[in-house]
Backbone as JSON Lines, residues from 0, in Angstrom:
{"i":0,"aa":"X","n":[-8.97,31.61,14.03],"ca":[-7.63,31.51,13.5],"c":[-7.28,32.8,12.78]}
{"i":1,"aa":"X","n":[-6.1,32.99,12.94],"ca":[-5.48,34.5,12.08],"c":[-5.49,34.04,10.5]}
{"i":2,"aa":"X","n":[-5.72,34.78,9.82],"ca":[-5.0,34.44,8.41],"c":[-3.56,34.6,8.03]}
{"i":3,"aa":"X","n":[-3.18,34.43,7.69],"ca":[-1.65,34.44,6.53],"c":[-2.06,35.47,5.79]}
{"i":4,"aa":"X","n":[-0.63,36.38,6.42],"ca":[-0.26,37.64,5.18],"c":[0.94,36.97,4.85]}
{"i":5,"aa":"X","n":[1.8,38.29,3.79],"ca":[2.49,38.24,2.94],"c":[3.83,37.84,3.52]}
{"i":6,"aa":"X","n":[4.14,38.25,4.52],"ca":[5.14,38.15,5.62],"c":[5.36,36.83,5.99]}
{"i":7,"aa":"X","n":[4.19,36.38,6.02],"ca":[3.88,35.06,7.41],"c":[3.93,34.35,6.24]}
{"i":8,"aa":"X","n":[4.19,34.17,5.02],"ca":[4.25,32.72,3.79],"c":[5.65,32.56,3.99]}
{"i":9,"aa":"X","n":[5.33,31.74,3.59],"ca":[6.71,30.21,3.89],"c":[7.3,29.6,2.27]}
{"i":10,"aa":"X","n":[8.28,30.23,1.58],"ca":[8.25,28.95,0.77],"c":[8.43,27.58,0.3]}
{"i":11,"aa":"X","n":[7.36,26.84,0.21],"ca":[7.96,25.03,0.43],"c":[8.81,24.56,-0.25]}
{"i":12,"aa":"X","n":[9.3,25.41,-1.55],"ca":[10.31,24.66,-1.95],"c":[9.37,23.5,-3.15]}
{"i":13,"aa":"X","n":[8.05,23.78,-3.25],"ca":[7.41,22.22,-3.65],"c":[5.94,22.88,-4.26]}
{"i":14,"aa":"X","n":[5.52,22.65,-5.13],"ca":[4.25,22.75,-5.39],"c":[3.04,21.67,-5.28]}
{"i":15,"aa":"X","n":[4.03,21.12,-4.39],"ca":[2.8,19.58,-4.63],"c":[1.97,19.75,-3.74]}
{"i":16,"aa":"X","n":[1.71,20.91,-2.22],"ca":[0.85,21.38,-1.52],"c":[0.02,21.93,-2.05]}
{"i":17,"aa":"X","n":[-0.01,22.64,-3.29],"ca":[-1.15,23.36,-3.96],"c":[-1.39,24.7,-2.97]}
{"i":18,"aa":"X","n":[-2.8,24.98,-3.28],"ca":[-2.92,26.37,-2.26],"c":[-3.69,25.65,-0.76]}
{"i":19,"aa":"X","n":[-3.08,26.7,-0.19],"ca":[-3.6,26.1,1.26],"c":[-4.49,27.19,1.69]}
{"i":20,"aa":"X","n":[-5.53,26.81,2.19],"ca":[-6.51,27.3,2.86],"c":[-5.64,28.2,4.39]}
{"i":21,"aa":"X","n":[-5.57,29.27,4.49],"ca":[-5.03,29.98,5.32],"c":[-5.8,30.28,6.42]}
{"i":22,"aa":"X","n":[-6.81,29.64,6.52],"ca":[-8.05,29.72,7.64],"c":[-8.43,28.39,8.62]}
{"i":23,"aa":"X","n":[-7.98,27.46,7.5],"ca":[-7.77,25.98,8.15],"c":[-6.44,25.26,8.92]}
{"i":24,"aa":"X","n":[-5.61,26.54,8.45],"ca":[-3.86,25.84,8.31],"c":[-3.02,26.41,9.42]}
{"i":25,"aa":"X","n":[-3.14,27.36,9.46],"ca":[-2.3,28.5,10.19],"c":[-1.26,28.52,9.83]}
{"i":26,"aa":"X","n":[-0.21,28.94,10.91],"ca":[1.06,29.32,10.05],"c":[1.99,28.1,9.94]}
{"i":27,"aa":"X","n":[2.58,28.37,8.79],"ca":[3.3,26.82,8.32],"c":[4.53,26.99,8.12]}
{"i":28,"aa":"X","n":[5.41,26.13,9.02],"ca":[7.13,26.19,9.07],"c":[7.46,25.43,7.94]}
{"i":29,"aa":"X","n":[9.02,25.67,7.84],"ca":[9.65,25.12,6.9],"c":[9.47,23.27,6.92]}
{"i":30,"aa":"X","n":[9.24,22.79,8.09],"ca":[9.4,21.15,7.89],"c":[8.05,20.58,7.53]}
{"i":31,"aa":"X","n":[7.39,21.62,7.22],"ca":[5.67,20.86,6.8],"c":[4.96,21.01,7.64]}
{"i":32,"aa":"X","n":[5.35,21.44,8.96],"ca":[3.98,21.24,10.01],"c":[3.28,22.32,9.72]}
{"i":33,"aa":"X","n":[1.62,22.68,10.62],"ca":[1.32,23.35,10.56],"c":[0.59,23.67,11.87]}
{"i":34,"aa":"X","n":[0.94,24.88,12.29],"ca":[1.18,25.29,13.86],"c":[-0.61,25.72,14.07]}
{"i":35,"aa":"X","n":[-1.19,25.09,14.23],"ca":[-2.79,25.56,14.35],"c":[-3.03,25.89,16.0]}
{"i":36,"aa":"X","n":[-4.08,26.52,16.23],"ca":[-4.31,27.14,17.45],"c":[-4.52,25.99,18.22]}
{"i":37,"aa":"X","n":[-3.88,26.21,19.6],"ca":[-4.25,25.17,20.25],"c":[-2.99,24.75,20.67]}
{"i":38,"aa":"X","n":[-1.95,24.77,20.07],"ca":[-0.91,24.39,20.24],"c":[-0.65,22.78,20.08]}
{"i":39,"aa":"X","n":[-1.67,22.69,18.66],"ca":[-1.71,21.43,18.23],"c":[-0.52,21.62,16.58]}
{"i":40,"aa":"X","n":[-0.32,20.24,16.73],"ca":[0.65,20.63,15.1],"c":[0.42,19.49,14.7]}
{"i":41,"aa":"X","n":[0.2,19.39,13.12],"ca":[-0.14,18.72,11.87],"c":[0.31,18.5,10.76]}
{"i":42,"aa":"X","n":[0.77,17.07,10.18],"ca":[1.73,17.07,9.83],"c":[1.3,17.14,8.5]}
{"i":43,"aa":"X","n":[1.92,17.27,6.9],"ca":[1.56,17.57,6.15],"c":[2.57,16.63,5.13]}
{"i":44,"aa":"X","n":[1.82,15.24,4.33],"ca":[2.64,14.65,3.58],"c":[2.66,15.04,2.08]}
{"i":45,"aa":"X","n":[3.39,13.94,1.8],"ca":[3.95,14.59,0.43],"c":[2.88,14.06,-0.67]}
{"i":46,"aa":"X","n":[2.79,14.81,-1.57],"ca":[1.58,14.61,-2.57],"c":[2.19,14.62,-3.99]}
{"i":47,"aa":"X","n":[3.45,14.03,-4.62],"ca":[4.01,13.77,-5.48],"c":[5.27,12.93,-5.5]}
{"i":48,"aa":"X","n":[5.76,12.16,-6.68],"ca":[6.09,11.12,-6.42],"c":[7.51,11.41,-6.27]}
{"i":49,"aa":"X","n":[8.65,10.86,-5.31],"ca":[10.0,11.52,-5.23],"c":[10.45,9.78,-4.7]}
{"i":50,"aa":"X","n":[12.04,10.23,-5.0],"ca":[13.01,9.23,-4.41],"c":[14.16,9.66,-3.46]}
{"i":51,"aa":"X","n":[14.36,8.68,-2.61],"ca":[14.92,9.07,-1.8],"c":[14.65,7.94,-0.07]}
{"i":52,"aa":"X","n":[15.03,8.01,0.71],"ca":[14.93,6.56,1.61],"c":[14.07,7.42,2.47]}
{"i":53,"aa":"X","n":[14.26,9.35,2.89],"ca":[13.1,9.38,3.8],"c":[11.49,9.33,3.76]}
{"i":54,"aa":"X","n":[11.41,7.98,3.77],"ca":[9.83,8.11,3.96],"c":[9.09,7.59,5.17]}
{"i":55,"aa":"X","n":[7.93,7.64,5.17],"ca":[7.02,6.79,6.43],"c":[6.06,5.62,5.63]}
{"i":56,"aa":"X","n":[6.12,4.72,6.29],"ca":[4.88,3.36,5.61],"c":[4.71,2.8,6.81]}
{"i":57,"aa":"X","n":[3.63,2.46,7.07],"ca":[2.25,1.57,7.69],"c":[2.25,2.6,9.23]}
{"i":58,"aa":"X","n":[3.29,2.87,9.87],"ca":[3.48,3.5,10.66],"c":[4.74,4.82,11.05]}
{"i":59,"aa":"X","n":[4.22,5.96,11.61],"ca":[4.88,7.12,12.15],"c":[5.95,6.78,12.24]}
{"i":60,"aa":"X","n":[7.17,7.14,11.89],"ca":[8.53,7.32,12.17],"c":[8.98,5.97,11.26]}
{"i":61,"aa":"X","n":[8.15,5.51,10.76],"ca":[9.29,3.92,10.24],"c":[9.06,3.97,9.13]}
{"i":62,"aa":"X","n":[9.95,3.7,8.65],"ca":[11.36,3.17,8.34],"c":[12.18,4.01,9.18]}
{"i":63,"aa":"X","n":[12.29,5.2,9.43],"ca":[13.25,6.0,10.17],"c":[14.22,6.64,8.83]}
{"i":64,"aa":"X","n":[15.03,6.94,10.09],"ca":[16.23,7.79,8.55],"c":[17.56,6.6,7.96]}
{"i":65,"aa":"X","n":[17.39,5.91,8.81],"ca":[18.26,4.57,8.29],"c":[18.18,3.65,7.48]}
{"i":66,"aa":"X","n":[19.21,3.7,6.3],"ca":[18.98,3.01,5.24],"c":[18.9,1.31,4.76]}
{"i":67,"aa":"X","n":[19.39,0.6,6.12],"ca":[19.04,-0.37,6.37],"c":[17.44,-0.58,7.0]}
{"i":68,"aa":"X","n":[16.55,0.06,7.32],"ca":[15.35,-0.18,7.59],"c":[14.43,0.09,6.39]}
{"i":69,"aa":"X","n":[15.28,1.01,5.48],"ca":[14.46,1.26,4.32],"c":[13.95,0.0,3.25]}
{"i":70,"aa":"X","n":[16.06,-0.44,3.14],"ca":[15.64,-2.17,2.8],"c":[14.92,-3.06,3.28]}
{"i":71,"aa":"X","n":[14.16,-3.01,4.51],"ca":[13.32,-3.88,5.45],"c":[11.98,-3.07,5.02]}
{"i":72,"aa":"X","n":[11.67,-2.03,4.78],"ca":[10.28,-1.53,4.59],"c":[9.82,-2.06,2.52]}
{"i":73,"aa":"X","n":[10.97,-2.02,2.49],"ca":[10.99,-2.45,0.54],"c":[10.42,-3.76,0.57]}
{"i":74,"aa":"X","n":[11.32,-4.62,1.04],"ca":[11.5,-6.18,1.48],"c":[10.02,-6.42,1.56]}
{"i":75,"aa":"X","n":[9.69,-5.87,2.45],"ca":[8.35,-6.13,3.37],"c":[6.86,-5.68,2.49]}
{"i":76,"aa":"X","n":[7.42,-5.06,1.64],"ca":[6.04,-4.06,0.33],"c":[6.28,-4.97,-0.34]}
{"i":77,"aa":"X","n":[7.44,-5.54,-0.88],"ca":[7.62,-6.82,-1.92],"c":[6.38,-7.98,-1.43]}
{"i":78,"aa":"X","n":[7.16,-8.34,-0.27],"ca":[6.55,-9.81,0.24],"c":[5.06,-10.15,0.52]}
{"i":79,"aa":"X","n":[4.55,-8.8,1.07],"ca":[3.21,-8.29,1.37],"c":[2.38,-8.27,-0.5]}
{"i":80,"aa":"X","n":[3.22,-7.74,-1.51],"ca":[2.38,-8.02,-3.15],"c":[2.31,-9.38,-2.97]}
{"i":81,"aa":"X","n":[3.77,-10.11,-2.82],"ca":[3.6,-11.31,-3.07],"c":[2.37,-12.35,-2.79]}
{"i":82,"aa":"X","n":[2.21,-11.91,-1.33],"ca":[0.88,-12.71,-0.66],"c":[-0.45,-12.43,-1.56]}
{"i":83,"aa":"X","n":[-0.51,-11.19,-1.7],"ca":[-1.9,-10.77,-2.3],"c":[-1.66,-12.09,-3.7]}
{"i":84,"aa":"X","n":[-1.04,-11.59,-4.43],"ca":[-0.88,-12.51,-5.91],"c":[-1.07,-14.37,-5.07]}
{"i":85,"aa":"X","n":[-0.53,-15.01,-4.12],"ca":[-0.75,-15.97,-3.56],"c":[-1.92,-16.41,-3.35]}
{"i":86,"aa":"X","n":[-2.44,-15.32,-2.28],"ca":[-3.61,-15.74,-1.88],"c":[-4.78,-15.82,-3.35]}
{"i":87,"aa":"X","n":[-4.32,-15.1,-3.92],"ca":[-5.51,-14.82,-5.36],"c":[-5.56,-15.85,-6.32]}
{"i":88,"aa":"X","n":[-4.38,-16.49,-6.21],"ca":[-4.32,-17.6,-7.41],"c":[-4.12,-18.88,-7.0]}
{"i":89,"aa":"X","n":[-4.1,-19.25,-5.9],"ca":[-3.63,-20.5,-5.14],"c":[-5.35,-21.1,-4.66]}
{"i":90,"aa":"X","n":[-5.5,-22.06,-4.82],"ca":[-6.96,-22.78,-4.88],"c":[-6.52,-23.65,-3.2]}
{"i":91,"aa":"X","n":[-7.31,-23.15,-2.26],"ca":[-6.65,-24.1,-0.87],"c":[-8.41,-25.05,-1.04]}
{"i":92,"aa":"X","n":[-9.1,-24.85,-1.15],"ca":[-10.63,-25.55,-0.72],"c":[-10.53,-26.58,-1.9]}
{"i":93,"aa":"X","n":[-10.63,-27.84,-0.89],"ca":[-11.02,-29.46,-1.82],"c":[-12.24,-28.94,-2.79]}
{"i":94,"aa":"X","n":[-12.35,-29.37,-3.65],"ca":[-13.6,-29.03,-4.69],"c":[-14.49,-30.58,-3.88]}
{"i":95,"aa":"X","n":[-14.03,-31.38,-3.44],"ca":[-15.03,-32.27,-3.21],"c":[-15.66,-32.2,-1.82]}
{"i":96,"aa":"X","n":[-15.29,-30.87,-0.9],"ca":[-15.96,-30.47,-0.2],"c":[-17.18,-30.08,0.22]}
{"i":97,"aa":"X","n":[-18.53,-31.05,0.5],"ca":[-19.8,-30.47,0.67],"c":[-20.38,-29.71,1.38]}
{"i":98,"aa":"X","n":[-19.6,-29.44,2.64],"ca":[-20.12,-28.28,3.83],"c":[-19.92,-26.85,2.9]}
{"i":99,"aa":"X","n":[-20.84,-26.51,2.7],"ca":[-21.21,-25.03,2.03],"c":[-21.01,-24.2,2.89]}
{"i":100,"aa":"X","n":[-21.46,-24.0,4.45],"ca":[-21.46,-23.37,5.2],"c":[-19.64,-23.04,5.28]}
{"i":101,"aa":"X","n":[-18.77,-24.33,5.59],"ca":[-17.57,-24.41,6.01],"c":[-16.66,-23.52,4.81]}
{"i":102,"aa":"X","n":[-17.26,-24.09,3.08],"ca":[-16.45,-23.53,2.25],"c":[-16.83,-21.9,2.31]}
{"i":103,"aa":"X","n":[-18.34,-21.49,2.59],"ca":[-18.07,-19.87,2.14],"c":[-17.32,-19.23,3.17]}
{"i":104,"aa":"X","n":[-17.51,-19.66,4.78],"ca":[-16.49,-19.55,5.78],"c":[-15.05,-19.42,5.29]}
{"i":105,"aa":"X","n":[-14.39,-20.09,4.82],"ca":[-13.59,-20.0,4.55],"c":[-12.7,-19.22,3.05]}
{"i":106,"aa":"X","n":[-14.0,-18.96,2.23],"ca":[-13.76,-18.39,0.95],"c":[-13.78,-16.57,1.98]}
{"i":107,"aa":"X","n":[-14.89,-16.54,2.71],"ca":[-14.57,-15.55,3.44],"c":[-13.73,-14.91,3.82]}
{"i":108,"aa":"X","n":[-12.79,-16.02,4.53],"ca":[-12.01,-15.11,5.66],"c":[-10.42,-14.9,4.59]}
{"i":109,"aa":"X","n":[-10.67,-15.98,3.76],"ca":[-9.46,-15.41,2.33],"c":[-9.67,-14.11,1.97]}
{"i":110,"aa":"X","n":[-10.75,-14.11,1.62],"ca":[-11.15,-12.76,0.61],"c":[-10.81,-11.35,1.78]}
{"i":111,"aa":"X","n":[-10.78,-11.63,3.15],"ca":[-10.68,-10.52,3.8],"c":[-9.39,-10.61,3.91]}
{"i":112,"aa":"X","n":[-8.41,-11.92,4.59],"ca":[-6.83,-11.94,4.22],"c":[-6.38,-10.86,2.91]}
{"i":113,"aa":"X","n":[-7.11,-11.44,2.11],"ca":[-6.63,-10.85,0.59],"c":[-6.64,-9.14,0.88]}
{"i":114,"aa":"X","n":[-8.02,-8.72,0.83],"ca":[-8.29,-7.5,0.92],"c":[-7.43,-6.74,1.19]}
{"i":115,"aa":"X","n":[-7.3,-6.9,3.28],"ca":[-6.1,-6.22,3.89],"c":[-5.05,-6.37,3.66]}
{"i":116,"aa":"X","n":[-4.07,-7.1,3.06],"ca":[-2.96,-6.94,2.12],"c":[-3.25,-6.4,1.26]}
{"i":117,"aa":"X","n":[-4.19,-6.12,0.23],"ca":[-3.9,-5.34,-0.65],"c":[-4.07,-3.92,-0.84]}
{"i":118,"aa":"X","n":[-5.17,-4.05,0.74],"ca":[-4.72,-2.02,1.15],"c":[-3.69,-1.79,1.89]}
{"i":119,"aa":"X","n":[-2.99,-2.72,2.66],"ca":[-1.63,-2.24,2.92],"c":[-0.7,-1.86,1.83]}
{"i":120,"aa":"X","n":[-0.84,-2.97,0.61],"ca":[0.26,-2.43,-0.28],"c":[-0.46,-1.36,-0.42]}
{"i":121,"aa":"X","n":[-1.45,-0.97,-0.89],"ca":[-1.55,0.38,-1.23],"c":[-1.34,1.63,-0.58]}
{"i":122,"aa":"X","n":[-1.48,1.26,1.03],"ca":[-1.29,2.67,1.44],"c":[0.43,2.61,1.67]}
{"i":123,"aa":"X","n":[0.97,1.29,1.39],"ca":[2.45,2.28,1.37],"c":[2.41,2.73,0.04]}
{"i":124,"aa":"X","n":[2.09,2.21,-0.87],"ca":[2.83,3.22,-2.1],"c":[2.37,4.12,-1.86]}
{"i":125,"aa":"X","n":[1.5,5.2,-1.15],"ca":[0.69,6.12,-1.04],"c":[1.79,6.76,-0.19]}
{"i":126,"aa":"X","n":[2.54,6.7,0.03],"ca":[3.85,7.14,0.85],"c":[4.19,7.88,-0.13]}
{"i":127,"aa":"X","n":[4.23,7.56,-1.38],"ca":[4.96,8.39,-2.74],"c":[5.98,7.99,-2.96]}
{"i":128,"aa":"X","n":[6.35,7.53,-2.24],"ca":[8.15,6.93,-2.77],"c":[8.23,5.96,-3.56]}
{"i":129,"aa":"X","n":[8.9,6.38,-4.78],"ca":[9.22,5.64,-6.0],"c":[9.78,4.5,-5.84]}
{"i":130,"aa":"X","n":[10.69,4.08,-4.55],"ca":[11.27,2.76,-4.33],"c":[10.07,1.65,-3.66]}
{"i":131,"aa":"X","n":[9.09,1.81,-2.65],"ca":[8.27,1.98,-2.07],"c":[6.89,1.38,-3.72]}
{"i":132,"aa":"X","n":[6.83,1.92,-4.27],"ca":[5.94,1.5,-5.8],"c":[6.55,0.54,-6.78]}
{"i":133,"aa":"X","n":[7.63,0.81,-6.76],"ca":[8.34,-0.3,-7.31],"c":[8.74,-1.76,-6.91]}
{"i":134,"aa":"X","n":[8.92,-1.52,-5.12],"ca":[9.24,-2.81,-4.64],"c":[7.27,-3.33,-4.89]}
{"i":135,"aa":"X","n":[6.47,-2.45,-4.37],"ca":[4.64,-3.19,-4.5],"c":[4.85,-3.75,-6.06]}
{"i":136,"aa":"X","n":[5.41,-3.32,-6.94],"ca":[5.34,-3.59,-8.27],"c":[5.72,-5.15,-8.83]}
{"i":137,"aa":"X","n":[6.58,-4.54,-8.59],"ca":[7.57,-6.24,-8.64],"c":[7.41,-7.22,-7.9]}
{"i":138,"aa":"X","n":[6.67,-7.05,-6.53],"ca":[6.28,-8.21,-5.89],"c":[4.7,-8.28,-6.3]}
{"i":139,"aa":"X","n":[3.92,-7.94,-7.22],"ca":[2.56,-7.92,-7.7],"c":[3.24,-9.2,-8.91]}
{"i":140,"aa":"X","n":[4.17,-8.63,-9.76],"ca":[4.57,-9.18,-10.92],"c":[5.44,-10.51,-10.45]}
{"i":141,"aa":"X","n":[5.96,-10.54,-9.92],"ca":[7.2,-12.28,-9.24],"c":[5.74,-12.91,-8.82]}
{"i":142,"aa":"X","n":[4.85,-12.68,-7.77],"ca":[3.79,-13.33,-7.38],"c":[3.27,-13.87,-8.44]}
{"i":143,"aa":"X","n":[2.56,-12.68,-9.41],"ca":[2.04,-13.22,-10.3],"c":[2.58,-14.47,-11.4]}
{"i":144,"aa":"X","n":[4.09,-14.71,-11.55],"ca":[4.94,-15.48,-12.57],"c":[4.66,-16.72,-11.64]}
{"i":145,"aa":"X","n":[4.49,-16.25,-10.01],"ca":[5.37,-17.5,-9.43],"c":[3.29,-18.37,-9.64]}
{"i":146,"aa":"X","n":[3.01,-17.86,-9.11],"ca":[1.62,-18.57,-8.77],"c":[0.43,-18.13,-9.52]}
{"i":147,"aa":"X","n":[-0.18,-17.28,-11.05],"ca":[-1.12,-16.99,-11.13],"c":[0.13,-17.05,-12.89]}
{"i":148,"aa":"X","n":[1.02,-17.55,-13.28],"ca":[1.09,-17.9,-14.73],"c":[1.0,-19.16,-15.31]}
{"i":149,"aa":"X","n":[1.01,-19.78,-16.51],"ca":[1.55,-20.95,-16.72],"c":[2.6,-21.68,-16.77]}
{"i":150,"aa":"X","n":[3.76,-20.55,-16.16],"ca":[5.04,-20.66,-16.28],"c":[5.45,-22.27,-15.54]}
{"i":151,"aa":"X","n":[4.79,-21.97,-14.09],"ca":[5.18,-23.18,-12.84],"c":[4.19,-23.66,-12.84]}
{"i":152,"aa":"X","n":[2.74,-24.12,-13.53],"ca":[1.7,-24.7,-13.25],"c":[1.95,-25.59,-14.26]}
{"i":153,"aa":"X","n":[1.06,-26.76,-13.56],"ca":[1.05,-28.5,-14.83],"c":[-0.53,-28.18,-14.59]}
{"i":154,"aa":"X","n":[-0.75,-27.92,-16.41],"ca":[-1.64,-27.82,-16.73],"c":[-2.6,-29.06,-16.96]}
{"i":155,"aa":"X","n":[-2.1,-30.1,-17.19],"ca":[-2.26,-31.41,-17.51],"c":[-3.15,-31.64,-15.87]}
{"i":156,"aa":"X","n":[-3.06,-31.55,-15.17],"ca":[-3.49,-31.58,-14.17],"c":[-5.19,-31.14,-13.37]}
{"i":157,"aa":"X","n":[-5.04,-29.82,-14.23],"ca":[-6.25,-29.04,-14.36],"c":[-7.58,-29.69,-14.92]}
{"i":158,"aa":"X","n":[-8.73,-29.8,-14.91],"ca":[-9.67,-30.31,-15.66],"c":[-10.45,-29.06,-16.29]}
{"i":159,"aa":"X","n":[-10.92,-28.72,-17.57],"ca":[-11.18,-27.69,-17.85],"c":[-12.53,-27.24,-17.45]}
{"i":160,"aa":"X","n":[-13.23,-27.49,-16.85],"ca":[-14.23,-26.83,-16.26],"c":[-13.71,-26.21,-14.73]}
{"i":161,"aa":"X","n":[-12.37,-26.81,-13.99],"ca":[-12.3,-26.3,-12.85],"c":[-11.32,-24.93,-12.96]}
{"i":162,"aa":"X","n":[-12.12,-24.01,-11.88],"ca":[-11.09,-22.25,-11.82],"c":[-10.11,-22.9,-11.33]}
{"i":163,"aa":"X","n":[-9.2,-22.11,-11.87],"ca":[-8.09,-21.86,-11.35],"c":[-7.35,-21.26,-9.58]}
{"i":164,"aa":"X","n":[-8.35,-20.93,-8.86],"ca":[-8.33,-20.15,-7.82],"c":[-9.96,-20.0,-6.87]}
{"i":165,"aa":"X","n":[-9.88,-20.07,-5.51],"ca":[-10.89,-20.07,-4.49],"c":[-11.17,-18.95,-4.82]}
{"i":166,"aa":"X","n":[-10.59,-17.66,-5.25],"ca":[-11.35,-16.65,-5.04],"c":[-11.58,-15.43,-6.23]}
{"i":167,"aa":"X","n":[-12.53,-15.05,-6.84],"ca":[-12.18,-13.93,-7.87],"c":[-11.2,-13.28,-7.58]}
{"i":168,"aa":"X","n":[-11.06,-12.93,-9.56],"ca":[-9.94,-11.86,-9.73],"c":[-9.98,-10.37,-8.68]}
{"i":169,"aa":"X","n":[-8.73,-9.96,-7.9],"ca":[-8.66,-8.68,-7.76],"c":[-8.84,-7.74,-8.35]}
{"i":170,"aa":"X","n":[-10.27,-6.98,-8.13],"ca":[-10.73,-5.58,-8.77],"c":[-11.04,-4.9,-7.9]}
{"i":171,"aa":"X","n":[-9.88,-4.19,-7.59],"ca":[-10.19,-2.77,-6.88],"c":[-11.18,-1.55,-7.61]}
């Protein structure tokens, strides 16, 4: 690969690229790509937090540039917290269930439900977009009021030796 002289720099407009390795990168246009030998190009996301509707989440090109899909990618980061907070605080296994085999089976395949929702929310907020963190936010927090407070639960109900939930707390 050539290096980058003085000529061949680009300014991004952005410091959130930091320094770039001019041996790994090649030469880099104004839209972020970076034109490497081969006639391969690489795209280069954003690494600080901004607002604004153009972004990408779970997949290439989507949301798109349309601001009605943006509301559908928000919607969808909301609903996706929501589940995680659901699945985490919602008790589905009879306690008077004796198949051990059947309950860890099934404490299982929650805990992996759970999981992958909760790296999806994360890799959209990892998009950087402030709307995008906020909708994961607020659907972490409504989940949590709706199903993991005392707000909507009859406590009276509860016996105090039994959890509250099939599956430990979320600790990433």
């Amino acid at each position: 690969m050539k290096s980058m002289n003085s000529t061949d720099m680009v300014d991004m407009n952005s410091t959130a690229m930091g320094d770039i390795n001019s041996t790994s990168m090649g030469d880099m246009n104004r839209t972020g790509m970076a034109d490497m030998e081969g006639g391969q190009m690489m795209m280069m996301s954003q690494m600080t937090f901004y607002w604004g509707k153009s972004t990408e989440i779970f997949f290439s090109g989507w949301p798109g540039p349309s601001s009605g899909m943006y509301a559908v990618a928000l919607v969808m980061v909301f609903v996706i917290a929501m589940l995680v907070e659901w699945i985490s605080h919602t008790k589905f296994i009879n306690s008077t269930t004796n198949n051990k085999i059947l309950v860890g089976l099934l404490q299982t395949a929650m805990y992996g439900v759970r999981i992958g929702l909760a790296y999806l929310v994360m890799l959209a907020v990892m998009s950087f977009n402030v709307g995008v963190l906020l909708a994961a936010i607020a659907g972490c927090t409504t989940g949590f009021l709706l199903f993991g407070s005392r707000v909507f639960r009859d406590s009276s109900q509860m016996l105090p030796y039994e959890k509250a939930s099939d599956l430990p707390p979320l600790n990433c």
